[in-house]
N, C-alpha and C positions, 0 to 999 in steps of 0.2 A: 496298510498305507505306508507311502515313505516317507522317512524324515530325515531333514538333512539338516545337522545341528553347525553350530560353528563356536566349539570350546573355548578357544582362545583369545577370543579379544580384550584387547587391550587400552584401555578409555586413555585418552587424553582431553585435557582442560583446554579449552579457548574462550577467554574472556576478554572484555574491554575493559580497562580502568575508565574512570568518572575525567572529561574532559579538564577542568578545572584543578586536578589532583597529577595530571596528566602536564598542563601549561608547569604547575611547580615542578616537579620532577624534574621539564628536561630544563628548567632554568638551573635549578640544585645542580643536575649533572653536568651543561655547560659550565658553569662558576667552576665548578672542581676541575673539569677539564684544563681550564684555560688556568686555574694555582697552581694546576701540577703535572704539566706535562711530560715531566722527564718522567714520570712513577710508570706511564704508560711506554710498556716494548712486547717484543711478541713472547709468547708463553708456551707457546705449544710448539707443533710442526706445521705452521701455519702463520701467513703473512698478517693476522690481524693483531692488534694492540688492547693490550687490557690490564686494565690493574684492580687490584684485591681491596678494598675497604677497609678499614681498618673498624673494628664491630663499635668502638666506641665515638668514632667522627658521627658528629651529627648528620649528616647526610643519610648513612646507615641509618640510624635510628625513625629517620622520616620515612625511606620506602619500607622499612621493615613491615609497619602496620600494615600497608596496602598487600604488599605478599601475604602477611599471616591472614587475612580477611580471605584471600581466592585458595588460599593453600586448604583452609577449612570446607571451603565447597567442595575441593575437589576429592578432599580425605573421603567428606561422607559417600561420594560415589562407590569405594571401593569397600564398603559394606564390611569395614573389619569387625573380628570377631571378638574382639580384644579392646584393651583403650591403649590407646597407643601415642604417647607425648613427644609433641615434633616441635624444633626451632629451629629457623632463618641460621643457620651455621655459616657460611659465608655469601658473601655479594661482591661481584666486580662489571667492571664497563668496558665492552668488547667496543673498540673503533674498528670498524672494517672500510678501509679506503680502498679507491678503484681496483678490481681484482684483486683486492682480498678476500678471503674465505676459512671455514671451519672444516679442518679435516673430520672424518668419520671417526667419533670415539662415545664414550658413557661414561658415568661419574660416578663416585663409590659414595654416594648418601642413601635416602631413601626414598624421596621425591628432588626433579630439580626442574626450572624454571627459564623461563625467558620473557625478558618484558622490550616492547620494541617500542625505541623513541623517536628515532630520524629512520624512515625508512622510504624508497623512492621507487620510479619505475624498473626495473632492471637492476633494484637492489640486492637480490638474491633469496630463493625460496628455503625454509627449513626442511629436511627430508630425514624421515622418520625409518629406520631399517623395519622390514620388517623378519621377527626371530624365526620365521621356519625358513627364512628364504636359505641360507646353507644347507638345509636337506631338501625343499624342495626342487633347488639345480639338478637333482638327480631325475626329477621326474619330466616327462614329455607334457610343463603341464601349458595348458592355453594364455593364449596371449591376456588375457584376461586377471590373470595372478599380477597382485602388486607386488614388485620388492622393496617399493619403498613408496611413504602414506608422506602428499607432498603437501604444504602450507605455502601459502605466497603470503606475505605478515603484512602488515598496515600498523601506522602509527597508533599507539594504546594497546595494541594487542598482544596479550600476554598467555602466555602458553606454562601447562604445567606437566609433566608427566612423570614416569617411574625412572628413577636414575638409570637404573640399569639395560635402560632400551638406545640402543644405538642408535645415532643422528649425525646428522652434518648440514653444514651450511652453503648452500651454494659461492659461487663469484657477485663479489659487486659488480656488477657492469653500467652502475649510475657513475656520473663524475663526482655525485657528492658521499661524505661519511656515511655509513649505515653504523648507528648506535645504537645497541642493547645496552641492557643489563640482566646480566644473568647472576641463578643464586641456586645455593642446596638447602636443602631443609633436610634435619640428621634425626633420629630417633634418640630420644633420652631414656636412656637404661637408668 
């Protein structure tokens, strides 16, 4: 008989936060927004705006809980062998306005995250690389092969996966902000 196995996959998280938990958030996040505008400029090589929390601002402290609750679900999926102690290491608020976007990069933790608070029609899909896709260019293979595992996000949804899996962010192509927050979670030696 044959069997045709598939080694490599690779879980990713998609949850909802609690509606209610969700209203506070993007209030918390506006408020911050609108004290401190100028903290926000672009970071990367990429037109979107973000700034870095500072661990001890209260704001931190309130979504902290909500990340470590989905961060726990997602741990146990990956069935480790080991006990392995993780925390919220950083959090920042990505503004992405019209045709802004995330170029294609990974993050040097050990799980990282995305939580979507304003998000619209033609705001822009999350797209996930996929790791064989560099060797598999080699091969004649069918139209069928994904190189990239795509999300279109909705407001509360929060995404969790392994740092080191390459992602990027489409264009906004809404007239309004698309606002995250995204966060690493670091292993404690």
């Amino acid at each position: 008989m044959d069997n045709i196995i598939h080694p490599f996959q690779i879980p990713i998280y998609q949850s909802f936060i609690e509606q209610d938990l969700l209203t506070q958030i993007k209030e918390d996040t506006n408020y911050y927004i609108e004290k401190n505008p100028t903290k926000f400029d672009v970071k990367w090589y990429c037109p979107t705006k973000s700034c870095f929390i500072n661990p001890k601002e209260p704001y931190f402290l309130k979504i902290k809980d909500s990340i470590k609750n989905h961060v726990s679900k997602y741990f146990d999926v990956w069935k480790f062998q080991e006990d392995i102690n993780l925390k919220v290491d950083e959090i920042w608020i990505n503004i992405a306005s019209k045709d802004a976007y995330q170029e294609e990069h990974y993050h040097n933790s050990f799980f990282s995250g995305v939580l979507y608070l304003e998000t619209f029609s033609g705001s822009g899909s999350i797209h996930f690389m996929n790791p064989l896709s560099t060797e598999a260019m080699v091969m004649n293979l069918p139209k069928t092969f994904d190189f990239a595992h795509k999300i279109q996000p909705t407001n509360g949804m929060i995404l969790i996966f392994p740092s080191w899996l390459t992602h990027r962010v489409m264009s906004n192509n809404s007239n309004n902000n698309r606002i995250t927050i995204a966060f690493n979670i670091q292993q404690i030696k």
